[in-house]
C-alpha positions in Angstrom: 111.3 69.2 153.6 107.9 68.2 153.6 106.5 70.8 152.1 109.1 69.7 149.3 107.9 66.3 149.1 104.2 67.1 148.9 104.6 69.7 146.2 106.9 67.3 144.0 104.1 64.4 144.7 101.6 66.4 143.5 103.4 67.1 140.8 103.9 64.0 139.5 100.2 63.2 140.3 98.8 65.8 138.3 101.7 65.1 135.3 100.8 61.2 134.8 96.6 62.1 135.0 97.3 64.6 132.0 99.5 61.9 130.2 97.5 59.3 131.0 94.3 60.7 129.7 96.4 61.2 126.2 93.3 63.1 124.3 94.9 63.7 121.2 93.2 66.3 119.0 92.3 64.3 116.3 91.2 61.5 118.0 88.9 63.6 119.8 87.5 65.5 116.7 87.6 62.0 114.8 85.2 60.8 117.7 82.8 63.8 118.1 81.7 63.2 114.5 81.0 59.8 114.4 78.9 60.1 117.8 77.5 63.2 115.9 76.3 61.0 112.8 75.0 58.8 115.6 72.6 61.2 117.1 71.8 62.4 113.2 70.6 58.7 113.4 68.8 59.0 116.0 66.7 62.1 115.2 68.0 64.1 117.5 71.5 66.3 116.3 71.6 69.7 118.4 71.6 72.9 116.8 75.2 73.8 117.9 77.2 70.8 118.2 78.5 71.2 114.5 79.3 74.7 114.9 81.4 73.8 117.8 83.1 70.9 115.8 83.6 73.4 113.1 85.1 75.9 115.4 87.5 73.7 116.9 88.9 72.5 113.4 89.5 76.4 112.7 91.2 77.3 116.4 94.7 77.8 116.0 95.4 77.3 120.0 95.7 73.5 120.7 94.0 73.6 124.3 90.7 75.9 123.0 90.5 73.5 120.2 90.7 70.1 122.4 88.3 72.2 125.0 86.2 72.8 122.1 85.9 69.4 120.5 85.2 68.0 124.1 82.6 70.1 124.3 81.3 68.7 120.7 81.8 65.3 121.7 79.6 65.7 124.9 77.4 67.4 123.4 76.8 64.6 120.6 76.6 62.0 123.4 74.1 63.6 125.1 71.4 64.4 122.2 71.8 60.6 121.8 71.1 60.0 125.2 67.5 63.0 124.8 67.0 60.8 121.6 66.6 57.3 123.8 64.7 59.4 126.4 62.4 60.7 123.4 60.9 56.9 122.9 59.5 56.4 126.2 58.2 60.6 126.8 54.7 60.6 126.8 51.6 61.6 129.6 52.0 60.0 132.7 48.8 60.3 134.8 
C-alpha cells in the first residue's frame, strides 16, 4: 500500500513539473533567436548556435526539436554572457 502511494506521488510530481514548465516549441525557437540577435549585438554569436536553431526547425520529432532549440537557446545566452566577459579580459599581473 505504500509502495502504491509513493509511486502515484511521484507520479503526480513528475506530471505537474513537465506541465508546469510548459516549453512550447515555438516559444522556445521564438526565444533562441532573439537572444541570438542579441549576442550578434554583442560581437560574440557562436559558430553553431544557428545551425542548431536551423536543425530544430527541420526535426520532425517534437522532443529532439524542443531538446534542440534548448540547446540553441543556451547556447545564445551564453556567448552573450563570453561577450560581457570579453570587456573586462585583459593581462592581469
Amino acid at each position: 500500500m505504500k509502495f502504491k502511494i509513493l509511486l502515484a506521488s511521484l507520479l503526480l510530481a513528475f506530471t505537474s513539473t513537465a506541465v508546469q514548465a510548459g516549453d512550447d516549441l515555438a516559444s522556445v525557437m521564438k526565444e533562441a533567436a532573439a537572444e541570438m540577435d542579441k549576442a550578434k549585438a554583442a560581437g560574440n554569436v557562436w559558430r553553431d548556435t544557428g545551425k542548431i536553431l536551423k536543425k530544430a526547425k527541420g526535426e520532425k520529432d517534437a522532443k529532439k526539436a524542443m531538446k534542440l532549440a534548448k540547446k540553441a537557446l543556451k547556447q545564445a545566452k551564453d556567448a552573450q554572457s563570453q561577450a560581457e566577459q570579453y570587456k573586462v579580459a585583459g593581462p592581469r599581473f
